[in-house]
N, C-alpha and C positions, 0 to 999 in steps of 0.2 A: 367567593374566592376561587380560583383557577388554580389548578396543581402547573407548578413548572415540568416544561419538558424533559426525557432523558436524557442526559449525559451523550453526547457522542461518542463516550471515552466508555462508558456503562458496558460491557461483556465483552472487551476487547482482547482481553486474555484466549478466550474461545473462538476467536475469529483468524489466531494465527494457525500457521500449519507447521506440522512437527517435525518438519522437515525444509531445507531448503531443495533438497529432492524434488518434492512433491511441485515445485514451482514451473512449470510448462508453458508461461509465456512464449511470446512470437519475442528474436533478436531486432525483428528489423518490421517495415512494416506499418501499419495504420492500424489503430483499436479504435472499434466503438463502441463505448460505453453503454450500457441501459439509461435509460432516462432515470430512475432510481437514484443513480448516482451521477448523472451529469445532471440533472434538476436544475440547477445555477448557472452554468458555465458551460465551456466547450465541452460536448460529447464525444470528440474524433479527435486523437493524440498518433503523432509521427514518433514510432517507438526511438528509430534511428536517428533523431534531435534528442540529443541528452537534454537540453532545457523544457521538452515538452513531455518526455521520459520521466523526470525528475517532479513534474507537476501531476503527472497521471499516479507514480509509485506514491506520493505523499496521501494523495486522494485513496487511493486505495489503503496503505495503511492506515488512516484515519478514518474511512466512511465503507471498506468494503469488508463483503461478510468471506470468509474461509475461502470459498467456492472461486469469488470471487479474484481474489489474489491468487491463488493456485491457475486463474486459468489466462490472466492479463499480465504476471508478474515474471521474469526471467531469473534466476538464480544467481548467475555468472553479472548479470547489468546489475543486480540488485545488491550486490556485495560492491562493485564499482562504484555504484552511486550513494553507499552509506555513508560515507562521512559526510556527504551535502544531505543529505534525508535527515540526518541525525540534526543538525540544525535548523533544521525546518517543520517537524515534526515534533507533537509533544511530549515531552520528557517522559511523561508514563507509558506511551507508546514506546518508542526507543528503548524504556529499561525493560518492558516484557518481553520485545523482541527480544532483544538481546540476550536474557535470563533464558528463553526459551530455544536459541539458536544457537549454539556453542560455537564461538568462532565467529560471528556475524562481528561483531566488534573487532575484532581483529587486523 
C-alpha cells in the first residue's frame, strides 16, 4: 500500500506573512520562478499584465513557502488583485489569509 501524498493545502497557515508590509515584490517587471515552483508550467511572469500577475499570485498563494511570497509578491497589486485571487484560489487558503491579514478582504 502506498501512503497518499501531502495536502498542498498541509502548513499553509505558516507560509503566510504577518504582514502585508513584509511583501517587497517588483510593481512592474519579469519574475523567474525556481523550478520548484514552476516544475509544470511557465517559470517567467510579466508582473505588469495583470492576467499573468494574477496566475503567478494564485501559484504563489497556493504552492510558495513564506520566503517565497514575501519576495515575488507586491502588497499594493495584491490587495488590487484579491477579489480575482479570491475566486480562484482555495477557500481555506483565502480564509487564512484573510483571518491573518486584517483588511485584506476589504
Amino acid at each position: 500500500m502506498t501512503e497518499a501524498l501531502p495536502s498542498r493545502l498541509h502548513g499553509v497557515a505558516d507560509r503566510i506573512p504577518v504582514s502585508l508590509g513584509l511583501l517587497s515584490g517588483p510593481r512592474s517587471g519579469r519574475v523567474k520562478l525556481p523550478v520548484r515552483l514552476a516544475w509544470s508550467g511557465p517559470g517567467d511572469y510579466d508582473v505588469g499584465d495583470p492576467g499573468e500577475r494574477l496566475t503567478l499570485y494564485c501559484l504563489l498563494l497556493d504552492c510558495g513557502q513564506r520566503d517565497d511570497t514575501i519576495r515575488y509578491v507586491d502588497a499594493a497589486l495584491l490587495r488590487q488583485d484579491w477579489p480575482r485571487i479570491r475566486r480562484l484560489t482555495a477557500r481555506r487558503v483565502i480564509r487564512l489569509w484573510e483571518s491573518r491579514i486584517p483588511g485584506l478582504a476589504a
